[in-house]
C-alpha positions as semicolon CSV with decimal commas, in nm:
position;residue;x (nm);y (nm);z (nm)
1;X;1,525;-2,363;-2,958
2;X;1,805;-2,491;-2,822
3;X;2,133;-2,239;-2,671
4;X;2,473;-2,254;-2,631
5;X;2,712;-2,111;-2,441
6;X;3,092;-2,072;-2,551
7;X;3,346;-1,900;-2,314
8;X;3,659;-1,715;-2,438
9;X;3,914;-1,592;-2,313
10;X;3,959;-1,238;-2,539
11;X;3,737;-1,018;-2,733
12;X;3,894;-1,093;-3,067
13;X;3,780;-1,477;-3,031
14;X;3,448;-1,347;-2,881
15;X;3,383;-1,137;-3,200
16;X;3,510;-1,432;-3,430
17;X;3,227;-1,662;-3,282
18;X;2,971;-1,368;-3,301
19;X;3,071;-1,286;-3,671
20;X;3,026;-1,643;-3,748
21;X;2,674;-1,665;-3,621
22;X;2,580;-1,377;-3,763
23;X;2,690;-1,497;-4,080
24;X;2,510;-1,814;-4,061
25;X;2,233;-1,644;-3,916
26;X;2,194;-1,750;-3,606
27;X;2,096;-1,489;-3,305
28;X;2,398;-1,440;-3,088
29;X;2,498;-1,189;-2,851
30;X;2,773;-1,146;-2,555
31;X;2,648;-1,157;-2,245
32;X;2,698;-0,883;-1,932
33;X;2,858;-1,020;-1,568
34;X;2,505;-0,995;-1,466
35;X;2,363;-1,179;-1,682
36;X;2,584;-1,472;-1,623
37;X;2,498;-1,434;-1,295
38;X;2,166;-1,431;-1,303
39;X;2,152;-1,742;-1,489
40;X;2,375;-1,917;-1,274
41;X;2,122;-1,870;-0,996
42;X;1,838;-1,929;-1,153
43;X;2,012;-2,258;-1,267
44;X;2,055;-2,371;-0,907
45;X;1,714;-2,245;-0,837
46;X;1,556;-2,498;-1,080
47;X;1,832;-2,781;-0,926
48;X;1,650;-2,720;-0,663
49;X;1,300;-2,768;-0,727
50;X;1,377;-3,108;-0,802
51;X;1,519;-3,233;-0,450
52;X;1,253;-3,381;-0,222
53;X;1,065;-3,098;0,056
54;X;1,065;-3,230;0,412
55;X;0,718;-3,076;0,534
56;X;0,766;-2,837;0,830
57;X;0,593;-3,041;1,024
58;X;0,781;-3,341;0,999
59;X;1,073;-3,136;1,037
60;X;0,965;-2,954;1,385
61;X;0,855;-3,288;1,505
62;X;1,227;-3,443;1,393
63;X;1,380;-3,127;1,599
64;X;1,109;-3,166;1,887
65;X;1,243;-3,548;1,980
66;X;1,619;-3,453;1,933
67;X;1,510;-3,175;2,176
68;X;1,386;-3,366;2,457
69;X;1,675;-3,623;2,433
């Protein structure tokens, strides 16, 4: 399955795109503020399970010498 996401800028154009999926039946819908939200987070959420983790360790021992300079 594969999605896309088209933004307009009035409902007319919104419901031209909708009719036009509909018609070549595809599922469409508009999506809520919300729900734009909520994918937008979850979006950077998943960016961020790729960058590396610095242990905790590593990182209290990093703070523990800048510390003691």
């Amino acid at each position: 399955m594969s999605t896309i996401v088209i933004n307009v800028d009035d409902k007319s154009s919104a419901k031209l795109f909708l009719d036009l999926a509909k018609k070549l039946r595809f599922k469409a819908r508009i999506l809520t503020d919300q729900q734009k939200e909520d994918w937008a987070l979850l979006a950077m959420m998943e960016s961020r399970d790729k960058e590396p983790v610095l242990p905790v360790e590593s990182a209290l021992d990093i703070l523990s010498r800048i510390k003691s300079k």
